[in-house]
N, C-alpha and C positions, 0 to 999 in steps of 0.2 A: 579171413572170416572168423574164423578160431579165437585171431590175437582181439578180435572190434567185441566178443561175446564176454573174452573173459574183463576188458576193458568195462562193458556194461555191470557185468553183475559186482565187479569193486564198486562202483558208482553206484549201483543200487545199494548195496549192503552198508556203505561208509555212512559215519556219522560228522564227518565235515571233511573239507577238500585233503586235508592232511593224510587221514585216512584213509580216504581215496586213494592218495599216493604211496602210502603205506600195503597197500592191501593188493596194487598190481602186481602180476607176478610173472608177467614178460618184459624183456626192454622197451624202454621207450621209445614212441615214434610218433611223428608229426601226422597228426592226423587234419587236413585242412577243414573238414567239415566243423570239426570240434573249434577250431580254430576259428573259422569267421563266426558260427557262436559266439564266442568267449569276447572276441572283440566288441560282437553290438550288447551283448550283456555288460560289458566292463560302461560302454556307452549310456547305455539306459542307467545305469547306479549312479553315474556320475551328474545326468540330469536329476539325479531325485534331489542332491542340492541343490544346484544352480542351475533350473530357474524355480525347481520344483517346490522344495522347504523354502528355499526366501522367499517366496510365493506365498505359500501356504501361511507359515508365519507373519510375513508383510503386510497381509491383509485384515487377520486379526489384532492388530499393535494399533494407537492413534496413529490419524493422518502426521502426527507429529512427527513421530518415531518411526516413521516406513521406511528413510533412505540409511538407519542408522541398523535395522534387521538382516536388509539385503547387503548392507557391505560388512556386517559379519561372518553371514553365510559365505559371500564371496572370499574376503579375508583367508577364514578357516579353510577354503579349500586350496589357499595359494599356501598356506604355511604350512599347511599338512604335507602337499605332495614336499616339499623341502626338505621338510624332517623327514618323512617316508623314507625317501633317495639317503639320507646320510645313515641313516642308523636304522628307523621305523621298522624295515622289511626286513634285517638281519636281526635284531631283537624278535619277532614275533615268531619268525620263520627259519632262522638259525638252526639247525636239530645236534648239532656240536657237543660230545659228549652224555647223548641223551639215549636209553634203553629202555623195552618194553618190561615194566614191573619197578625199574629202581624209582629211586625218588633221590634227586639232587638240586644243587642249582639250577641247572637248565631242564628241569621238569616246572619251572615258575618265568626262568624267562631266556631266552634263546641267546644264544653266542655273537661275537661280532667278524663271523670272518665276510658277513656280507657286507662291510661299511660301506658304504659309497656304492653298493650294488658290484663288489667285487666279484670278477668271477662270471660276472654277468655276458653274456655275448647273444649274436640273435641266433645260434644254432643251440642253446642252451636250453633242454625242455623240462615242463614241469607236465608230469601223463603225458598225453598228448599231444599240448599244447606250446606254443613257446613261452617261457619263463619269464620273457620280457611281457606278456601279455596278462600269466599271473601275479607279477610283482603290478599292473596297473590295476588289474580287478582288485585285487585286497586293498591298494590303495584307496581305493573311492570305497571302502568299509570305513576306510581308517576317518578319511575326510567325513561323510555324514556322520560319526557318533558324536564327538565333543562339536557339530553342527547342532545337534540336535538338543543338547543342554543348554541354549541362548534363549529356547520358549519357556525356560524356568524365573529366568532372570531377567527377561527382556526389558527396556524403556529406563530403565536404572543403575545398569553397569559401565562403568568407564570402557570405552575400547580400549585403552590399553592393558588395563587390567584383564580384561576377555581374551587379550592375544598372549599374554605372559599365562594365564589359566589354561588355556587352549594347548601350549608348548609343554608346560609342566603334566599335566592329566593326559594328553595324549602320551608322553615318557613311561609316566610313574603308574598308571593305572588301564588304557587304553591296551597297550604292547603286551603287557603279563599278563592279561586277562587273555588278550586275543592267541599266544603261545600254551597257556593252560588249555585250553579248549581245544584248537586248533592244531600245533603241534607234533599231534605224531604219538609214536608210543613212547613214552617217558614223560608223556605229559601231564602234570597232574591232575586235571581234570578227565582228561581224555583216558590217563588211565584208570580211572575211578569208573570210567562206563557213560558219562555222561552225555545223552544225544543233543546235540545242537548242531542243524544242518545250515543254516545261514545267517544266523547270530540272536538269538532270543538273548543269553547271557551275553554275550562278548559285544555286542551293540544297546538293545533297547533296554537291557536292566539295568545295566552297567550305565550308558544315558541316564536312565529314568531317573534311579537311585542318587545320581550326581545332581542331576538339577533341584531334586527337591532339597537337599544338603544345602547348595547354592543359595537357594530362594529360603530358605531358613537363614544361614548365616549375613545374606545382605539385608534382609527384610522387607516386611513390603512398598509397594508403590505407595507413592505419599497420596493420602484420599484414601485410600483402598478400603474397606471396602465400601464406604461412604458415599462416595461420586465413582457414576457411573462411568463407565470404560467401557462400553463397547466397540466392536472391530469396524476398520474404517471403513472397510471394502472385502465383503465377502466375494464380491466376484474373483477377485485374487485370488482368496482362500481354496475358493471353488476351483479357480484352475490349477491349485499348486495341490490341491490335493488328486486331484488328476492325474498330474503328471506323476504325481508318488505311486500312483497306482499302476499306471504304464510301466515306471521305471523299474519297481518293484517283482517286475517278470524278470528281470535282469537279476537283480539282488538273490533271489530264491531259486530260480532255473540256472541261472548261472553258477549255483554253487555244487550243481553236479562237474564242473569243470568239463563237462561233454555233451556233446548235443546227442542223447541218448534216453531212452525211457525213463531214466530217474528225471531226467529236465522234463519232459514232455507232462509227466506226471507232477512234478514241483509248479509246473503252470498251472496246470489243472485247478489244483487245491489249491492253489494261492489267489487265483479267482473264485474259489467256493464259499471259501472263507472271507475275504474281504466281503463279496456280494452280503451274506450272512450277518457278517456283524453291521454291516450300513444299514438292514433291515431290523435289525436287535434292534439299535441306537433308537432308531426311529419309531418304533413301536412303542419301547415303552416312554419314549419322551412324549410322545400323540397318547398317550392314556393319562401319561403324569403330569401335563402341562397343556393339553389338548388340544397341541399345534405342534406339526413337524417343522423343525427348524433348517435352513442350510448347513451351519456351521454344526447342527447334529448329525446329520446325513454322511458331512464329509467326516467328524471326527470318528463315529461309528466305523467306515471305510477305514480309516489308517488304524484304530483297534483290530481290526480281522488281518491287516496285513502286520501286525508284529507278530500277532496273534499264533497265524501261520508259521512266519520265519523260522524258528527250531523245530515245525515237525514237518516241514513241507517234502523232503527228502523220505520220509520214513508213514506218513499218514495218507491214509485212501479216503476217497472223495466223500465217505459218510461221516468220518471225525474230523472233516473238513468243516462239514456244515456245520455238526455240534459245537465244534470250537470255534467258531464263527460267531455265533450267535451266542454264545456263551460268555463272548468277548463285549460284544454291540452291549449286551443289559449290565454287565459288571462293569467295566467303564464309564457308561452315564451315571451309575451311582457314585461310583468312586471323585468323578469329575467333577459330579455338581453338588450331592449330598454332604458326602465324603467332606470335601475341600472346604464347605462353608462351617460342617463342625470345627474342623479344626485351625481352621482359619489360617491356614497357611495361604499365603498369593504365589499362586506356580500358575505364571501369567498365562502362558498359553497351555498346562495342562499335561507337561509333559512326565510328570508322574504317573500324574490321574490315568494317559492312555499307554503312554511306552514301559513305564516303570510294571504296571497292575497287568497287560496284555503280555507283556513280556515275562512274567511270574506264570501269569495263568497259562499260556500255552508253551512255557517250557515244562510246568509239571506233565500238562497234559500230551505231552510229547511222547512221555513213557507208553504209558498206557495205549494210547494210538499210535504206536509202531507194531504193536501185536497183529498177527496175523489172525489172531480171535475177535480181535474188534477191525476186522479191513485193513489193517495195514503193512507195509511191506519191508519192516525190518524184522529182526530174529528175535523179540523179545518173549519169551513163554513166561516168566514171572511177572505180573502184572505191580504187584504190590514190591517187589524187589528195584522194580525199574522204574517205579514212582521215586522210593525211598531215596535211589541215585542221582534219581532231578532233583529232589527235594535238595541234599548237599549240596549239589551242584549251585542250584538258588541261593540259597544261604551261605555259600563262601563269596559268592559274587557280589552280593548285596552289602556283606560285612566288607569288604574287600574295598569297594567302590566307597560307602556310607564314609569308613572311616580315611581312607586315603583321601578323597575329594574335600572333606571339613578341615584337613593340616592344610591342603592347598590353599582351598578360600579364605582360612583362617592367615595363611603365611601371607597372602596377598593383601588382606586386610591390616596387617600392623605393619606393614612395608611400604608401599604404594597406595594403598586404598583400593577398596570396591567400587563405590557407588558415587557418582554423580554431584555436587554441591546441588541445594534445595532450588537454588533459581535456576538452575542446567537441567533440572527434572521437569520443573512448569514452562519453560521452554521447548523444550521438547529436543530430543539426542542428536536430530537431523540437523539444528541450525550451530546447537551448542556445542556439539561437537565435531561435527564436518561441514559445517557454515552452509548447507545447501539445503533446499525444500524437495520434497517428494512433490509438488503441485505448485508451480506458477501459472494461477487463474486471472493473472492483470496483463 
């Protein structure tokens, strides 16, 4: 009983699974309840790609380009667990020469004594849980983020070029980002104070910030903004953002690494918030345009659930709602307003909602972990623990902005980016995998 209490309140107090494991202070033991958790969590994360974003995605692209969304999504989640297994989870998760306070190499990026998941055996536990169970939950982190930068560029990138981007950005920016945060003490983020409980930085900013880079360096959709584009099939849309939503209890409950009151509580507010910001979205799209939309409804929804993501651990169900709803009206400007000022085409938007939701509620992360605004991490400086997200934001953002532009840049004077002009007006499905999303004959 003792050992399940002081298991909890690590889990409660931790700012990401590392710490979690950092902050135990008995040996570890298999706990099986934690354990079939961690499994259907690891499950539900790995549907929020496949079928959930190629989904979501597939629906807003033309009929043209649907079968050329969903086999990127799919693609990205076969190449990722590869790389994961060879090097992926000993770079991120390596802690190899790393202490709480220094700063070295492996305070930026982890050691290789996992290569090939060395070491690894099924009596091998990480808290809890079996270590074979956390090496697959992190993996389906790893697999959704560089998933999630194809809504930047969609309808116009070579697949091959997408798959050599996908190997290189997952290495070079994906891994160091996810070890900085993540990692442990000696981490450089981590030890800076930085809270992020399921990946505001180390997923959707880190996302956001690469796709808008992306969709700046390939440029836009030919027509754009001239001929219109609208989504073929939002009932897709509708069910993939769905399933984002379902799966998303996994992603943020899961990342207490135990089926214990921090998870119960991470669901809570990860439903408050999502619910909140679908209501934001909608609100003020029905005053600004004087029709509620589907595709506003659902993007509203995936804004509350990034939204959430780095305070879900540490925020109570009243900065739930605020930051919810916070997300839903800053998002549709950023989306629709935003986007047509500056005339960037970030196809599906993935700046406008992962990049800006994942900004907004990692600053607010701080601030709503206080125990003076509801929430239940140990923050008593409010303006101190803004300050720490704020750097937090801003190395990740420069971090990501500037590594992702050498990538797309390296891939552009080597191989190419984008499409030839007749393989774009044809459309990605026939031009480049000779097959149609809809045989109506």
């Amino acid at each position: 009983m003792r050992s399940k209490s002081l298991r909890s309140l690590a889990a409660l107090m931790a700012a990401s699974p590392a710490l979690a494991l950092a902050q135990t202070t008995t040996p570890a033991k298999l706990d099986s309840g934690d354990t079939a958790w961690m499994l259907t969590a690891t499950m539900l994360v790995l549907l929020m790609t496949i079928p959930g974003l190629a989904l979501f995605y597939g629906g807003m692209v033309r009929a043209k380009n649907l079968l050329s969304v969903l086999m990127q999504c799919f693609a990205i989640t076969a190449l990722v667990t590869v790389l994961w297994v060879v090097y992926g989870y000993s770079i991120a998760f390596d802690t190899t020469g790393m202490a709480a306070g220094t700063t070295g190499l492996h305070s930026f990026v982890g050691g290789l004594g996992h290569v090939m998941l060395a070491g690894l055996a099924p009596s091998s536990l990480y808290n809890s849980v079996p270590e074979t169970v956390f090496v697959m939950f992190q993996m389906t982190f790893a697999i959704i983020t560089p998933a999630l930068i194809i809504g930047a560029i969609a309808e116009r990138m070579k697949f091959s070029a997408l798959l050599v981007f996908t190997a290189l950005w997952f290495t070079l920016v994906y891994l160091p980002i996810a070890h900085m945060v993540w990692g442990g003490p000696g981490s450089f983020l981590g030890d800076l104070g930085v809270l992020d409980f399921a990946g505001g930085t180390v997923v959707h900013i880190n996302a956001g910030i690469a796709g808008l880079v992306g969709c700046l360096v390939i440029g836009k959709r030919r027509g754009y903004p001239n001929t219109p584009m609208p989504p073929h099939n939002l009932g897709y849309t509708l069910v993939g953002a769905s399933m984002l939503w379902l799966g998303w209890f996994g992603f943020n409950a899961g990342s207490a690494v135990a089926a214990n009151g921090s998870a119960g509580m991470a669901m809570l507010v990860t439903q408050i918030a999502t619910a909140a910001a679908a209501i934001g979205w909608t609100a003020v799209e029905w005053l600004t345009h004087r029709r509620p939309s589907v595709l506003g409804i659902a993007s509203g929804a995936v804004a509350g659930l990034v939204a959430i993501t780095p305070a879900a651990g540490t925020c109570g169900p009243g900065g739930a709602l605020v930051l919810g709803l916070a997300a839903g009206v800053v998002c549709f400007f950023c989306a629709t307003r935003l986007k047509r000022k500056l005339g960037y085409d970030d196809s599906l938007d993935v700046f406008g909602v992962h990049a800006v939701a994942g900004i907004l509620g990692a600053l607010l992360t701080g601030p709503f972990a206080a125990p003076a605004l509801g929430g239940f991490g140990t923050v008593t400086d409010l303006g101190l623990q803004l300050w720490i997200q704020f750097k937090g934001v801003g190395f990740t953002v420069v971090y990501s902005a500037v590594l992702s532009w050498v990538i797309f840049k390296g891939i552009a004077v080597t191989m190419g980016l984008r499409v030839d002009e007749e393989q774009e007006q044809i459309g990605l499905d026939i031009a480049l995998h000779e097959e149609k999303g809809y045989n109506l004959s």
